[in-house]
C-alpha positions as protocol buffer text, in pm:
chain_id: "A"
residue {
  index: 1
  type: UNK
  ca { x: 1616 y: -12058 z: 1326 }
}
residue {
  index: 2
  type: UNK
  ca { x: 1285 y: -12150 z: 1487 }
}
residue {
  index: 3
  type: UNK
  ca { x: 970 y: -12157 z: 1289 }
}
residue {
  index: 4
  type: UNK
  ca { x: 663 y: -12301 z: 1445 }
}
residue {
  index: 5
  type: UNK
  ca { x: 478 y: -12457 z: 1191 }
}
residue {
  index: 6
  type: UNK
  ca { x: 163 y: -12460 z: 1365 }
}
residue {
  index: 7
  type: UNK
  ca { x: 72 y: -12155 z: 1330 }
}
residue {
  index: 8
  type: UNK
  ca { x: -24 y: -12266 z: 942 }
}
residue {
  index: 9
  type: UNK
  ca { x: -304 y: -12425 z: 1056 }
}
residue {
  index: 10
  type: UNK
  ca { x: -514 y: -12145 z: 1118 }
}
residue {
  index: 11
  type: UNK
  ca { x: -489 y: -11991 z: 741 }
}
residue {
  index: 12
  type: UNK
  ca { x: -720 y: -12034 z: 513 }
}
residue {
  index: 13
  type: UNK
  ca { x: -635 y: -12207 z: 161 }
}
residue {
  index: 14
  type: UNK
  ca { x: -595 y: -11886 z: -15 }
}
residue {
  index: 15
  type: UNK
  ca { x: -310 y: -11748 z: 227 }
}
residue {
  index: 16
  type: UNK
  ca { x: -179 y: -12134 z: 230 }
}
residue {
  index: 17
  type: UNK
  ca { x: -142 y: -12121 z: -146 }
}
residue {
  index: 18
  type: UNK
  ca { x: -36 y: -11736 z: -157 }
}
residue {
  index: 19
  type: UNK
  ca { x: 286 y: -11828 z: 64 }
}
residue {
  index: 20
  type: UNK
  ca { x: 350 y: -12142 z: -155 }
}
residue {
  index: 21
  type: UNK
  ca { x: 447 y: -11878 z: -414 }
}
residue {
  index: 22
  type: UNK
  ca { x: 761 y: -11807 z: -254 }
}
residue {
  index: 23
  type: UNK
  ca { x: 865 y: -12085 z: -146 }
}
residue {
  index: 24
  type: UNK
  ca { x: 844 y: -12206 z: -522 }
}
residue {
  index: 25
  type: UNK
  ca { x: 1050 y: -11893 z: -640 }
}
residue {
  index: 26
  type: UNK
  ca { x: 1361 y: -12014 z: -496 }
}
residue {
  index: 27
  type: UNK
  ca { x: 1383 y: -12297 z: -732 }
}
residue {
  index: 28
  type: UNK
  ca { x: 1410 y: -12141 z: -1071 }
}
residue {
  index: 29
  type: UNK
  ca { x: 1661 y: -11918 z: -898 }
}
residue {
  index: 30
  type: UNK
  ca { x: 1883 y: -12101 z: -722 }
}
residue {
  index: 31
  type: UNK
  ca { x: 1780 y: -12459 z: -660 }
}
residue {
  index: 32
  type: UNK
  ca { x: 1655 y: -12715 z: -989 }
}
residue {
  index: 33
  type: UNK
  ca { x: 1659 y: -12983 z: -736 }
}
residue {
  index: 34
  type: UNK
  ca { x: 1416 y: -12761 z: -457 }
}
residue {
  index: 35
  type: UNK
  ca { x: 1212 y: -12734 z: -790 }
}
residue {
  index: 36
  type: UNK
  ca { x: 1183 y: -13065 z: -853 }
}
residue {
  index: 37
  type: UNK
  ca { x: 1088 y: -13151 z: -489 }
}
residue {
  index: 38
  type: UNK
  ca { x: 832 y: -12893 z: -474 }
}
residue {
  index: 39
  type: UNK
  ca { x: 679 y: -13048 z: -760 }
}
residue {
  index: 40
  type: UNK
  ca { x: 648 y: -13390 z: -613 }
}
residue {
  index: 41
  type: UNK
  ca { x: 536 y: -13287 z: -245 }
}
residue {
  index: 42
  type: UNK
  ca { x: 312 y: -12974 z: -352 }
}
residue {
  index: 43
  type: UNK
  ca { x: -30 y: -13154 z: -231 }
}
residue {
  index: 44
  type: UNK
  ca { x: 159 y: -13212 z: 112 }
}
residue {
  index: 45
  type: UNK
  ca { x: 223 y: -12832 z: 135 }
}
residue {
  index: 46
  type: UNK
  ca { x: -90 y: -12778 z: 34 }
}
residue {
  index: 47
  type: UNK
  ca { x: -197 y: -13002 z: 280 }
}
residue {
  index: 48
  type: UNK
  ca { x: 7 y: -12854 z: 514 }
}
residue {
  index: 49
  type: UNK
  ca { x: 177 y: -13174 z: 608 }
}
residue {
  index: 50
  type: UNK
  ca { x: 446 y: -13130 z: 881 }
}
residue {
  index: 51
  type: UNK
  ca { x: 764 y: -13295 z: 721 }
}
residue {
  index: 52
  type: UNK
  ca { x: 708 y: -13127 z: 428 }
}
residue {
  index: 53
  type: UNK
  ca { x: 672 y: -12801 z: 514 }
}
residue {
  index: 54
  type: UNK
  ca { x: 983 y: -12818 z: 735 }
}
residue {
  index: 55
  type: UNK
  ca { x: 1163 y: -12919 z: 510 }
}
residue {
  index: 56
  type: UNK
  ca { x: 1018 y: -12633 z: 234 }
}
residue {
  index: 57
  type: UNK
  ca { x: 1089 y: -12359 z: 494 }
}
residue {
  index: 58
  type: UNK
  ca { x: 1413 y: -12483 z: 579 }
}
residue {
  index: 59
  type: UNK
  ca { x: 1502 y: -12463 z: 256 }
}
residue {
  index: 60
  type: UNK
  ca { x: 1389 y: -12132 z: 162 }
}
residue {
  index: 61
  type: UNK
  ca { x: 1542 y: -11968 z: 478 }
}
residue {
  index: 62
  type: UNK
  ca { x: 1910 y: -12175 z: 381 }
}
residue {
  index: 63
  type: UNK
  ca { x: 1880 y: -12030 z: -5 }
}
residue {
  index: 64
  type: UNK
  ca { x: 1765 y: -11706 z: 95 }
}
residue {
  index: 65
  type: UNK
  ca { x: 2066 y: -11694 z: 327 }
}
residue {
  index: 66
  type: UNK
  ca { x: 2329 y: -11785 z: 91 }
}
residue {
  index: 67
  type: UNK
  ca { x: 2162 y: -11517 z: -145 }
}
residue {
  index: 68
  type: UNK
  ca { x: 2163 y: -11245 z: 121 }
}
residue {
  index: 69
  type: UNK
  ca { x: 2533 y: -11350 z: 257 }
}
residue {
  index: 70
  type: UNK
  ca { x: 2669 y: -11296 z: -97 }
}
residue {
  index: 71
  type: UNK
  ca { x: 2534 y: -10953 z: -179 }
}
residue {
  index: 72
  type: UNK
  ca { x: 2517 y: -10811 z: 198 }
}
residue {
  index: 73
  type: UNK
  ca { x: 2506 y: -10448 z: 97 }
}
residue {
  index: 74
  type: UNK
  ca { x: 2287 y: -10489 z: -217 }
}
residue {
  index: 75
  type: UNK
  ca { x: 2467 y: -10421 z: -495 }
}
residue {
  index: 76
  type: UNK
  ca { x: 2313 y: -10678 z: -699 }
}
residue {
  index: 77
  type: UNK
  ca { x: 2279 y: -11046 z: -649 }
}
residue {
  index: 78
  type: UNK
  ca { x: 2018 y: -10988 z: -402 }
}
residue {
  index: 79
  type: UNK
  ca { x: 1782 y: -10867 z: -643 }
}
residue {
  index: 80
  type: UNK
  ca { x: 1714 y: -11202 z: -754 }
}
residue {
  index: 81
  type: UNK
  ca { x: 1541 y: -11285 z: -447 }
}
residue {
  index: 82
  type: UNK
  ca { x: 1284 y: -11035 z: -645 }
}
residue {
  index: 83
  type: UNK
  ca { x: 1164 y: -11300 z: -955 }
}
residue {
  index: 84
  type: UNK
  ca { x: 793 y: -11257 z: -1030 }
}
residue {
  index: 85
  type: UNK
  ca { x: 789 y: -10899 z: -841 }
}
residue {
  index: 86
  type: UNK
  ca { x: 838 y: -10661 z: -1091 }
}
residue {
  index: 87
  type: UNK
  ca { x: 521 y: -10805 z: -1280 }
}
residue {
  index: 88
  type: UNK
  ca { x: 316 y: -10841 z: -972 }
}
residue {
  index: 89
  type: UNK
  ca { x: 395 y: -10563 z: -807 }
}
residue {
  index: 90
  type: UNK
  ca { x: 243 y: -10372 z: -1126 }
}
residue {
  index: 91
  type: UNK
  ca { x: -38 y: -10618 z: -1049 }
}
residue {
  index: 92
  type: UNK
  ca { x: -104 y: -10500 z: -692 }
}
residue {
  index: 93
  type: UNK
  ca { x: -73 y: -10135 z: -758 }
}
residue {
  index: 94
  type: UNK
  ca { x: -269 y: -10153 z: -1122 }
}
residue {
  index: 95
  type: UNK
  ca { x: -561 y: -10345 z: -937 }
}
residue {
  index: 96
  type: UNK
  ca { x: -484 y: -10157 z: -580 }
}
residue {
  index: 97
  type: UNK
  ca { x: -328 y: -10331 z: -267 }
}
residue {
  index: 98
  type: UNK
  ca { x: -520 y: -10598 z: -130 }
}
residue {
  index: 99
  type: UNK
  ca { x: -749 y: -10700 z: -421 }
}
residue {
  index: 100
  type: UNK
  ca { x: -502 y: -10956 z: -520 }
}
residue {
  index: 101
  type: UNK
  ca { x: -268 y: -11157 z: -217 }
}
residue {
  index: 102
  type: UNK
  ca { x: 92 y: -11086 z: -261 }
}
residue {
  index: 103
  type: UNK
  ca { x: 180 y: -11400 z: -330 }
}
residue {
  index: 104
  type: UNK
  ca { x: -123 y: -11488 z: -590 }
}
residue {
  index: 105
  type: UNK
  ca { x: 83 y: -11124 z: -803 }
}
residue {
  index: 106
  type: UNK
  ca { x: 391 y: -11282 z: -738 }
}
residue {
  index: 107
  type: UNK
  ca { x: 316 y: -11634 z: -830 }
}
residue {
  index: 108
  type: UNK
  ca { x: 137 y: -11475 z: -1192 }
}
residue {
  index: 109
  type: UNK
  ca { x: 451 y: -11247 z: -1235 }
}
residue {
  index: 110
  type: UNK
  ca { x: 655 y: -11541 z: -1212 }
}
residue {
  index: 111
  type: UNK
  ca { x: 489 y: -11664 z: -1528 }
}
residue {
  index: 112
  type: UNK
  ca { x: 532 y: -11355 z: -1682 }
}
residue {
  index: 113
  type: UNK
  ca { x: 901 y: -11351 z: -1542 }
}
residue {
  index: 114
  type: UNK
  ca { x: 953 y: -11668 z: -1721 }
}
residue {
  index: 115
  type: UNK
  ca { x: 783 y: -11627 z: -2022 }
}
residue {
  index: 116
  type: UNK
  ca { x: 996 y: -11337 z: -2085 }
}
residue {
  index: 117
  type: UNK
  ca { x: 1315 y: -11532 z: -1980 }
}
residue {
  index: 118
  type: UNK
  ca { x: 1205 y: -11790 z: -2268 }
}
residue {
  index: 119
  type: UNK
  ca { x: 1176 y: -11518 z: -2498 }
}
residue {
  index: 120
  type: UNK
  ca { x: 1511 y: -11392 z: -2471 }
}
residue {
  index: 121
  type: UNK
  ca { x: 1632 y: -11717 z: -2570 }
}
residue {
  index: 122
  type: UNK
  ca { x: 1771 y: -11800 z: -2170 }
}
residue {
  index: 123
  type: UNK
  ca { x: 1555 y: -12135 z: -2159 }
}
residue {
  index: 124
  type: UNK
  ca { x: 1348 y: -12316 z: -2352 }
}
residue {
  index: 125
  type: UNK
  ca { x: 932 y: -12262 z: -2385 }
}
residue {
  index: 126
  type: UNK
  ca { x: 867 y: -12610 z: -2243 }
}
residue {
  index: 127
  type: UNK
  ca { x: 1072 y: -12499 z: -1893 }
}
residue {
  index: 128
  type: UNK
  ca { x: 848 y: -12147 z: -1895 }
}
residue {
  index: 129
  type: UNK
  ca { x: 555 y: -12402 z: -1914 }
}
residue {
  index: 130
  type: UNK
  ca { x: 670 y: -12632 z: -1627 }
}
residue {
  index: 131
  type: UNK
  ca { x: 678 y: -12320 z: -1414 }
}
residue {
  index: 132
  type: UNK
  ca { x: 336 y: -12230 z: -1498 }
}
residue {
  index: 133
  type: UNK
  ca { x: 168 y: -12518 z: -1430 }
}
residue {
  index: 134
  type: UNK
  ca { x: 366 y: -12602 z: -1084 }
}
residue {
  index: 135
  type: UNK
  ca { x: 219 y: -12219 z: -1015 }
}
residue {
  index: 136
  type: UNK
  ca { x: -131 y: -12360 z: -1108 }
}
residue {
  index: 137
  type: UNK
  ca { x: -136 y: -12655 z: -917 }
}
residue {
  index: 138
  type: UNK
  ca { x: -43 y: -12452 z: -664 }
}
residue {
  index: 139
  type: UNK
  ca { x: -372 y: -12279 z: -612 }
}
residue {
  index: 140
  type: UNK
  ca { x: -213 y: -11921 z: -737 }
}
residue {
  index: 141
  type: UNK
  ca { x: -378 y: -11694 z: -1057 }
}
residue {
  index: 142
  type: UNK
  ca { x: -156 y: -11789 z: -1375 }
}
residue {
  index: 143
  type: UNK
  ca { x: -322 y: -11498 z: -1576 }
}
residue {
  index: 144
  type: UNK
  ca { x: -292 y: -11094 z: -1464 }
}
residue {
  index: 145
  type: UNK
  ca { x: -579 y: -10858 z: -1466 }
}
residue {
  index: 146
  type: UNK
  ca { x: -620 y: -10705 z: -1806 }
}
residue {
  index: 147
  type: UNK
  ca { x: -478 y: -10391 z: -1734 }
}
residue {
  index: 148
  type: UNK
  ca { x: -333 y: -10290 z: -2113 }
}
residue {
  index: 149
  type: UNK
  ca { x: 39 y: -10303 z: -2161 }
}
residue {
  index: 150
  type: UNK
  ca { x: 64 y: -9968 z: -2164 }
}
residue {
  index: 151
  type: UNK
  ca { x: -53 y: -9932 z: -1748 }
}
residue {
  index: 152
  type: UNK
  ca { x: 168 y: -10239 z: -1628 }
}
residue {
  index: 153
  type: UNK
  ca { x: 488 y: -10073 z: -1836 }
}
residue {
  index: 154
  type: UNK
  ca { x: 358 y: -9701 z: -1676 }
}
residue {
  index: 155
  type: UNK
  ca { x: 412 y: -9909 z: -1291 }
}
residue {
  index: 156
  type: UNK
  ca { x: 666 y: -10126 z: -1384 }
}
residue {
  index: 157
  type: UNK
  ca { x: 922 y: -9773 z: -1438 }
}
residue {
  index: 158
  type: UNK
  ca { x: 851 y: -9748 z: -1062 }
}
residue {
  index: 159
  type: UNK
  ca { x: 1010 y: -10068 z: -974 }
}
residue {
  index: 160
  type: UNK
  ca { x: 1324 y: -10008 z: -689 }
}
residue {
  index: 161
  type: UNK
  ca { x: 1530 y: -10230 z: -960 }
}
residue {
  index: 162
  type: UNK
  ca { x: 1408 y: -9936 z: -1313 }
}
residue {
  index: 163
  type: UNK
  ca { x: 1729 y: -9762 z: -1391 }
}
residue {
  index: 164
  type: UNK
  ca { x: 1668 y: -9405 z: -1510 }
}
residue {
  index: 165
  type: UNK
  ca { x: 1316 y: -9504 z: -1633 }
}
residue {
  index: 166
  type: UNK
  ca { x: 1448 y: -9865 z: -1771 }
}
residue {
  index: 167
  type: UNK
  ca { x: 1291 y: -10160 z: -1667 }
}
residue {
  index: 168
  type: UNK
  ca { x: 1538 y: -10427 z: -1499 }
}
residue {
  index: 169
  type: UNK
  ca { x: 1356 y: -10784 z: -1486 }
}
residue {
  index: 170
  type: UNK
  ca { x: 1475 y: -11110 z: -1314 }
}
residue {
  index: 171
  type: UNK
  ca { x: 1479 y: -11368 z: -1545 }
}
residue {
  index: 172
  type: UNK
  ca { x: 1609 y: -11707 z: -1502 }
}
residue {
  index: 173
  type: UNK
  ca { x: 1963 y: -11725 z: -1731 }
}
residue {
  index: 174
  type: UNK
  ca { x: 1933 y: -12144 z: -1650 }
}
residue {
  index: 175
  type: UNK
  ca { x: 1734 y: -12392 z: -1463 }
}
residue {
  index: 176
  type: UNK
  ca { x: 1816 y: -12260 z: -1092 }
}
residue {
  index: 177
  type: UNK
  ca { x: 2016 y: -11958 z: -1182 }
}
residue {
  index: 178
  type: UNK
  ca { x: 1894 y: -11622 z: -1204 }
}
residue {
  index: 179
  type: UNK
  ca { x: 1985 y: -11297 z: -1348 }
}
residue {
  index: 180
  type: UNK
  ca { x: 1872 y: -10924 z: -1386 }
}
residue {
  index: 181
  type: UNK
  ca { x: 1835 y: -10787 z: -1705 }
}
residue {
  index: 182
  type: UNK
  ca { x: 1646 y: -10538 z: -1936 }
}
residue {
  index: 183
  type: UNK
  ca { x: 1419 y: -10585 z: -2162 }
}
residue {
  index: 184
  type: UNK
  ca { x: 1252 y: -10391 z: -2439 }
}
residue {
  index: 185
  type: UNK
  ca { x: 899 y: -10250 z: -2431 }
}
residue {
  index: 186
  type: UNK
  ca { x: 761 y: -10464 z: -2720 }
}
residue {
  index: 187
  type: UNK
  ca { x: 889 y: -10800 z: -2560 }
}
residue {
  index: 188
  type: UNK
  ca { x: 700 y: -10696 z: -2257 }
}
residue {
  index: 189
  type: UNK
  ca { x: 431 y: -10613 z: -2408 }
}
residue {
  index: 190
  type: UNK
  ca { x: 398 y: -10958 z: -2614 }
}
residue {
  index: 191
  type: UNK
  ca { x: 468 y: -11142 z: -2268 }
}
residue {
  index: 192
  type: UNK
  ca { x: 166 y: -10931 z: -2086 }
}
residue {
  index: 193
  type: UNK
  ca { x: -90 y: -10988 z: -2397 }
}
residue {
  index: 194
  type: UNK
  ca { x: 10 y: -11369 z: -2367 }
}
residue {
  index: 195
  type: UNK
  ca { x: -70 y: -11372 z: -2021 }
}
residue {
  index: 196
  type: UNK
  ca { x: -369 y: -11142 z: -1906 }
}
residue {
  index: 197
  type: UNK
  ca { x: -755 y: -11195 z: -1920 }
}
């Protein structure tokens, strides 16, 4: 694998913190340590300091990797790769494409992703929280457009991972494990209200 890292340099803050968003995805889903790192050498990132982000994108390629060498043909794993998506991809098509970055939807729909993972009892509130605030820090929107839970449920059904019209969400099952699950419409909806302007 050959990145050149260089080519950061020329992006403004907003794409610098839009990418940051998944890089930090692949810590609640695979990695607790990654997490942890991330958390300690986000103002390097952000900084786009050299060591650091070869080590982040080294990383990310290694877990995605694994991830994608376990579920070659898609039949399931794979889809975890996904956290934060189904939210924020209802967040780029409720607001249209290109009013939010893809990363800035994907970082808030990882909030949302993890909210909802707290309240089906998989982790506690306090790790949901963690999340959120690494997301912050990061530069990336923690709240979604106020689009009314009805709209983001209406796009969500269009999702590649809805199952005749039911809503499959990855949610973390542990610290650095992932799952896909469903969830019903009323949970949802509780998890958008907490989270939108």
């Amino acid at each position: 694998m050959i990145a050149d890292l260089d080519t950061l340099d020329s992006l403004p803050a907003r794409e610098v913190s839009a990418g940051l968003a998944e890089v930090i995805k692949y810590g609640p889903i695979a990695d607790e340590a990654f997490l942890g790192w991330i958390e300690t050498n986000l103002d390097a990132l952000r900084a786009l300091d050299k060591s650091a982000l070869a080590y982040a994108v080294r990383r990310s390629c290694e877990i995605k990797a694994a991830v994608v060498g376990q579920d070659e043909r898609e039949q399931g794993l794979r889809a975890i790769l996904n956290f934060g998506h189904t939210f924020g991809h209802a967040i780029e098509a409720g607001l249209g494409y290109g009013a939010w970055l893809h990363g800035e939807a994907v970082g808030c729909g990882m909030v949302m992703a993890a909210d909802l993972s707290a309240r089906l009892g998989l982790i506690d509130a306090a790790y949901a929280q963690r999340l959120a605030r690494l997301i912050e820090r990061a530069g990336l929107p923690v709240r979604g457009p106020a689009l009314g839970a009805a709209r983001y449920l209406e796009l969500m059904r269009l999702d590649k991972k809805a199952e005749g019209g039911e809503i499959r969400f990855v949610v973390i099952e542990s610290p650095g494990r992932a799952g896909v699950r469903p969830a019903s419409d009323d949970l949802v909806a509780q998890v958008i209200a907490a989270h939108t302007a």
